[in-house]
C-alpha positions as a printed Julia matrix, in Angstrom:
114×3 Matrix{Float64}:
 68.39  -19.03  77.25
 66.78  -21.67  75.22
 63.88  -21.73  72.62
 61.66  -24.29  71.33
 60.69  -24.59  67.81
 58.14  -26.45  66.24
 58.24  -28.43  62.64
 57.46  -24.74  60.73
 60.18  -23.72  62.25
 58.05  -21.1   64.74
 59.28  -20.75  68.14
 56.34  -21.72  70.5
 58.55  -21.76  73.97
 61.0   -19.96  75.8
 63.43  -21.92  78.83
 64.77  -19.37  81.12
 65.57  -21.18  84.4
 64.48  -24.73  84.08
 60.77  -23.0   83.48
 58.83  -22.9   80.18
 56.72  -20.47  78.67
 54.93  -19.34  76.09
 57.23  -17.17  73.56
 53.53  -15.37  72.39
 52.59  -14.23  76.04
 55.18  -15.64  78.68
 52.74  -18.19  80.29
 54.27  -20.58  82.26
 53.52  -24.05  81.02
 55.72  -26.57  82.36
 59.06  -27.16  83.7
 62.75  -29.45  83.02
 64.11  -31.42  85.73
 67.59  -32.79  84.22
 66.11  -33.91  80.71
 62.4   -34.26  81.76
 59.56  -32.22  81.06
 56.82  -31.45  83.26
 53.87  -29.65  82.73
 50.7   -28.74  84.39
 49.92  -31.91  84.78
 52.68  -32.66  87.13
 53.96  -35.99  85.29
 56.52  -36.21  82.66
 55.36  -34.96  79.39
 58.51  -35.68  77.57
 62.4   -35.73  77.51
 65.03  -33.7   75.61
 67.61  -35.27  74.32
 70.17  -34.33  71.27
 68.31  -30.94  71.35
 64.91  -32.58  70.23
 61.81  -32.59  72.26
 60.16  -35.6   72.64
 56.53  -36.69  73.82
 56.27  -40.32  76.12
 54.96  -41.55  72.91
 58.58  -40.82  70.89
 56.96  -38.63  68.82
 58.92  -34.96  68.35
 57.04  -31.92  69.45
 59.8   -29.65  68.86
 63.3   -28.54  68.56
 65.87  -27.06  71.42
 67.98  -24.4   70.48
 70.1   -21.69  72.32
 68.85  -18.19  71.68
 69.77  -14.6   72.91
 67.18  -12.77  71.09
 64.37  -14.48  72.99
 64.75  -13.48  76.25
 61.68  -13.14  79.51
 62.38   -9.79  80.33
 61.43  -10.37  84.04
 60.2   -13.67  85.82
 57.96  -12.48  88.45
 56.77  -13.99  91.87
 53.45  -15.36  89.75
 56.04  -17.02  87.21
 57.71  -18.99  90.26
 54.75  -19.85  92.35
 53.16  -21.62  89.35
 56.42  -23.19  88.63
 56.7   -24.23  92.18
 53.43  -25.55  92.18
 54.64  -27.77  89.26
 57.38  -28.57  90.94
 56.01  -29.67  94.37
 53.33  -31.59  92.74
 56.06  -34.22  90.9
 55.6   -37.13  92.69
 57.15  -39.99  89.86
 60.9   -39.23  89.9
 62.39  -41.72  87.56
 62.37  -41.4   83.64
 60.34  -43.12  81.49
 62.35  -44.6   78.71
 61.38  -43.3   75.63
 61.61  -45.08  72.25
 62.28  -42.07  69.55
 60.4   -41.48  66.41
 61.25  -39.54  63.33
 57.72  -38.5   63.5
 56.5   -34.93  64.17
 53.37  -35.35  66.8
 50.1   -33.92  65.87
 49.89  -32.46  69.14
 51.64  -29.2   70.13
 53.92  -28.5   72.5
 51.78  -25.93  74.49
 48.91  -28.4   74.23
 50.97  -31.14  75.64
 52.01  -29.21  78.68
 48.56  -27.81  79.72
């Protein structure tokens, strides 16, 4: 299980199975192919890499770390239908290459995705 933490140090996602959601209320709010993230959108919102999470742009929206304590107690059939519908809706493939940034973005994470 993985978390996502923002600059404050908050944890704002949970990745349990290549979905994301909300750590507040276990929304689902995007998805990782590989490195890529997708969210509601269905186009690449960002990559992960070195356990940062970055926006197109290079800017960081947050931090990847493994967790045990933050855990989705069940993913139900809602959780993978809107995942699916993520997923099935992809149509760009290949990776975008992103230029990083020591910057933090001014947009969140869950804002990105939606």
């Amino acid at each position: 299980m993985y978390i996502i933490k923002v600059r404050n140090e908050d944890v704002v996602a949970i990745v349990d199975n290549n979905i994301v959601f909300t750590a507040d209320d276990n929304r689902v709010i995007g998805i990782l192919i590989g490195d890529c993230l997708y969210g509601k959108s269905k186009v690449m919102v960002g990559k992960i890499f070195n356990s940062t999470v970055y926006l197109i742009n290079g800017e960081i929206i947050g931090k990847l770390e493994v967790s045990s304590q933050h855990k989705i107690k069940t993913i139900r059939k809602d959780h993978l239908a809107e995942a699916w519908s993520i997923l099935t809706g992809v149509k760009e493939h290949t990776t975008k290459w992103i230029v990083e940034k020591n910057t933090w973005s001014k947009v969140g994470l869950v804002e990105s995705l939606n």
